[in-house]
Structure formats: C-alpha cells, structure tokens
N, C-alpha and C positions, 0 to 999 in steps of 0.2 A: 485451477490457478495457473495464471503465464508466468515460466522459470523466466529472473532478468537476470539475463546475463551481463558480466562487469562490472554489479555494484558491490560493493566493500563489505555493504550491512545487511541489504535486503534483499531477499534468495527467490519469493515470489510475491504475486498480487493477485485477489481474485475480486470478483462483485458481482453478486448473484442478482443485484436489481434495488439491491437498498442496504445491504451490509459491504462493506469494504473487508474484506478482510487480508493480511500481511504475515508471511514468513520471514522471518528473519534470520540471518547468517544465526546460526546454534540452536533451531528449531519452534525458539518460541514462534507460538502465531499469535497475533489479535485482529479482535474486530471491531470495526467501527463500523456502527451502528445509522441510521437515516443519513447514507452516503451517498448524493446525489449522484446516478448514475453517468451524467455528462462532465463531472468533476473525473469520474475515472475515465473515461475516455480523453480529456485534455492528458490527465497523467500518462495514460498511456501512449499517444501521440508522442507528446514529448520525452519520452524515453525513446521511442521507433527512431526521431529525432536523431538521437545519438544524446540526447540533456539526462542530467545527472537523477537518479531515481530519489537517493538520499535527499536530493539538493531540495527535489520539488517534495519530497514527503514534509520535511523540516518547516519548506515557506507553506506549504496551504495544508496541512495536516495537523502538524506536530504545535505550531503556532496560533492553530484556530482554537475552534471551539468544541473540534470533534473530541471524544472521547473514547479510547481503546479500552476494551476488555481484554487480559490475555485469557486464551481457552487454557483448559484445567487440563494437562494430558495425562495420561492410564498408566 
C-alpha cells in the first residue's frame, strides 16, 4: 500500500490488479472489489498532482457504484 501523505482521512491505498483496497486515518481498511486498475492510476496521478485524496475518493468512489467491504481485524 502507498502511505498518502496530507490527507485528513485516508492513511493509504493499494490495488493488487482488481481489489482497491483503503486505509483510513484510525486503521480501519476496506476493499473494493472489481476496481478497474486504470481508475487507480487516475487516482493516483492525481494525488502526485498535489489533488485532494479525500476529494477524488468521494467523487468517483464513495458516490459510485463501488462497494467497500471493511476487513474484520484480530
């Protein structure tokens, strides 16, 4: 997972090729599931960018269609 640094909420991101998966400021993670691989490289882009992580999870994430799982932790 790549740590982002300077977002308020979201701690890391990763994507192994079809899960998205998200750390969040106080540890929960989730993942999201058939997560077009070129959707995370836009995201990622636009963070390198300097663009808000929160901002773009909200618009193409949070407001689609995708669906997060949180993992169950030990």
């Amino acid at each position: 997972m790549k740590e982002i640094e300077g977002s308020s909420n979201i701690e890391a991101i990763g994507h192994d090729g079809d899960t998205l998966s998200i750390r969040f400021k106080g540890g929960a993670v989730y993942d999201y599931m058939n997560f077009p691989a070129d959707m995370h490289t836009k995201w990622m882009e636009h963070i390198d960018a300097g663009g808000s992580a929160g901002g773009w999870f909200h618009k193409h994430i949070k407001l689609s269609d995708y669906v997060g799982k949180k993992r169950e932790t030990k």
